[in-house]
N, C-alpha and C positions, 0 to 999 in steps of 0.2 A: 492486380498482379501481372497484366501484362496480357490474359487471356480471355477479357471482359468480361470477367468474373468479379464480384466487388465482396472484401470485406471490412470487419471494421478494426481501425491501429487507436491506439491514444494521443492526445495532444494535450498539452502543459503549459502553460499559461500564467504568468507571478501576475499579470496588467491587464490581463485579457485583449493586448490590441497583439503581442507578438508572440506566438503560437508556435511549437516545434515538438516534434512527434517524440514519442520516449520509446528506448529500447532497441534503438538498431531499427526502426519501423515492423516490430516485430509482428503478429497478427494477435490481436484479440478478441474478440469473437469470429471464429471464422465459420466458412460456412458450412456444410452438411457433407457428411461421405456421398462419391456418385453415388443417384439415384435415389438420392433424399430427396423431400420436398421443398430443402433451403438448398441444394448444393450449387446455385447459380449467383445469387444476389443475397446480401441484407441489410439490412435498412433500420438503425434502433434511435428507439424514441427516447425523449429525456428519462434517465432512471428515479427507480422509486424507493424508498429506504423503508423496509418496515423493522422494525427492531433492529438485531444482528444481519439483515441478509438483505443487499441490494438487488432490484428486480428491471431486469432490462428487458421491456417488450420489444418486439421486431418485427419488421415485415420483410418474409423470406419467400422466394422465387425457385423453380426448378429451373431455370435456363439462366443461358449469360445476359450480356447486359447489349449484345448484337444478334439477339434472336427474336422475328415478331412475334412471336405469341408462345407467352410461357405462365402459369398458375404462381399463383401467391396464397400464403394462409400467414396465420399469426403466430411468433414462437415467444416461448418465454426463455430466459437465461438467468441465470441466480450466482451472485459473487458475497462471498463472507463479507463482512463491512469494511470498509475502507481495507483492502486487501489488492488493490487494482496492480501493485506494484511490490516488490523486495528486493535487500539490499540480500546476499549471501556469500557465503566466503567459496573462492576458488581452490584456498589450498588451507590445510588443517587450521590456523587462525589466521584471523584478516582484521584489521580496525578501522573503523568510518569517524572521524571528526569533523565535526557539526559548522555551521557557521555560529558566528555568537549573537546573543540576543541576548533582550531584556528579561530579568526574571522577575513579575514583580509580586508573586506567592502562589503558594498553594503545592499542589503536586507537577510531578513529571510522570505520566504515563505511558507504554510500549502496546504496540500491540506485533506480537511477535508468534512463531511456532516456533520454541526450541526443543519439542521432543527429542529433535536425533542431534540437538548439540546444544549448547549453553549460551548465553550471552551475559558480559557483563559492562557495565556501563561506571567510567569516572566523569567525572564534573572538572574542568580548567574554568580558572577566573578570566578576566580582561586578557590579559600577559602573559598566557599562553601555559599558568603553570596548575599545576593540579592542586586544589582544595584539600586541605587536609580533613581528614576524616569522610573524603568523601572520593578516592581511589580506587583503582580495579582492584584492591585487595583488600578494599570495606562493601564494596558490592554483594548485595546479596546476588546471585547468579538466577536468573532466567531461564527455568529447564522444561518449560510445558508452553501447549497451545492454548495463549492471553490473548484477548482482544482488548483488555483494558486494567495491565496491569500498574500497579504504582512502583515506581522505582523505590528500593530501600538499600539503606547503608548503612551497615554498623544494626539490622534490625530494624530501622526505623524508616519512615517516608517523611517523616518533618523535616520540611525544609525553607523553616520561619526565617532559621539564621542568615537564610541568602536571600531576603527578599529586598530588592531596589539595584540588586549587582546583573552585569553582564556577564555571563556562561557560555561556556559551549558544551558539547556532550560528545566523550571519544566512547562510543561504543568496541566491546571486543565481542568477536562472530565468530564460533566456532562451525567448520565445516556441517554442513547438516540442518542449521541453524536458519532463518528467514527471519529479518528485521523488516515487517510493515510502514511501520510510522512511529512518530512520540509528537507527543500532544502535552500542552502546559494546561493543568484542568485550574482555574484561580478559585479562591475561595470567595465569599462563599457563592459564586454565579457556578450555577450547574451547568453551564455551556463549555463546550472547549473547542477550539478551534484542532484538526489535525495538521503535523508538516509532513506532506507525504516526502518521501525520496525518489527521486527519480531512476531506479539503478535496475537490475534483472527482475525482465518481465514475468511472472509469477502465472501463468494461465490456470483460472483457477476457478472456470465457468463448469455449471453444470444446465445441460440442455434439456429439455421439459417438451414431453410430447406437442404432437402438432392440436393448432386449434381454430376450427374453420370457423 
C-alpha cells in the first residue's frame, strides 16, 4: 500500500500464464486494526476447502515489511465457498449477459444471496434471442441465501431440451441482490466446474483468533 505494509488482493487467470488483479486492486484479506498481532504483514498459504467454508491460514507480523525485528503468529481466515467475488446492482435493477458456451446437459446452478433482492435469470440461444419458455418471465426468481441453487423455469430445472445448443445467461439483479457464480452441474458426473465473475469485490472474511 505504499507504507510497507503488505496485504493480500486477487488475481484471475483463464491460462494461468497472464494474471491481472480483480476489483479496482481492492484489499482482500487485509491486515489487523493498529496494534493487532497481524497489523503489519500477511502472508497466506494455499486455501483449504472443507465443505461450504474455505480456510486460509496465514502468517501475520506486527510491524511493517522495513522494520528489523517484529513477531509473527498464525492466523486463520474463513470465506463462504466460492464467494471470493459478486456481481451486484448499482441502481434498483441491473442485468449481466454471459458469454455463450456449450451446454451439453444436466443443470445450471447459482450461488447467489438474494435476501434483500431478487434475481432472475433468462437463457438466449446462439443469435442473441431468448428461448422460449425459458425468459425472465418463466424464471422462477431467486429470493434467498443459495450456495447451490438449480435454476427453474416455468417450475422446472430440466433442461434435457437444450442439451448439444450454445447459450448464454442474461441474469436480472435486483438492488440488494449478490450474484456469486453459476456453474453447469452435467449429469450424471457429480463434479461441476464454477464460472466465477470477475465484478464487486464482496469482502466477506471472517478473522479467527491468534494461534502461536
Amino acid at each position: 500500500p505504499g507504507d510497507e505494509t503488505i496485504n493480500v488482493q486477487l488475481a484471475m487467470s483463464h491460462d494461468n500464464r497472464t494474471w491481472r488483479r480483480v476489483a479496482d486492486n481492492a484489499t482482500f484479506l487485509p491486515t489487523g486494526e493498529s496494534g493487532q498481532w497481524d497489523d503489519g504483514m500477511i502472508f497466506v498459504a494455499p486455501p483449504v476447502v472443507r465443505d461450504n467454508v474455505v480456510e486460509f491460514f496465514y502468517g501475520g507480523w506486527d510491524g511493517p515489511h522495513d522494520v528489523s525485528r517484529r513477531d509473527a503468529a498464525i492466523g486463520l481466515a474463513t470465506l463462504t465457498r466460492d464467494r471470493f467475488v459478486a456481481v451486484s446492482a448499482t441502481k434498483p435493477t441491473a442485468t449481466l449477459q454471459t458469454t455463450k458456451f456449450s451446454f451439453e446437459a444436466g443443470e445450471l446452478n447459482v450461488n447467489a444471496d438474494a435476501t434483500e433482492g431478487r434475481i432472475r435469470v433468462a437463457l438466449f440461444n446462439a443469435d442473441g434471442e431468448v428461448i422460449p419458455g425459458f425468459g425472465l418471465d418463466d424464471s422462477v426468481p431467486i429470493t434467498a441465501d443459495v450456495l447451490q441453487q438449480p435454476l427453474q423455469w416455468n417450475g422446472s430445472a430440466d433442461l434435457s431440451s437444450l442439451a448439444g445448443r450454445e447459450l448464454s445467461l442474461l441474469f436480472e439483479i435486483q438492488a440488494g441482490a449478490k450474484l456469486f457464480a453459476y456453474r453447469t452441474v452435467p449429469v450424471p458426473e457429480p463434479s461441476a466446474v464454477w464460472l466465477i465473475g470477475a465484478g464487486l469485490l464482496t469482502i466477506a472474511l471472517s478473522r479467527q483468533s491468534r494461534s502461536n
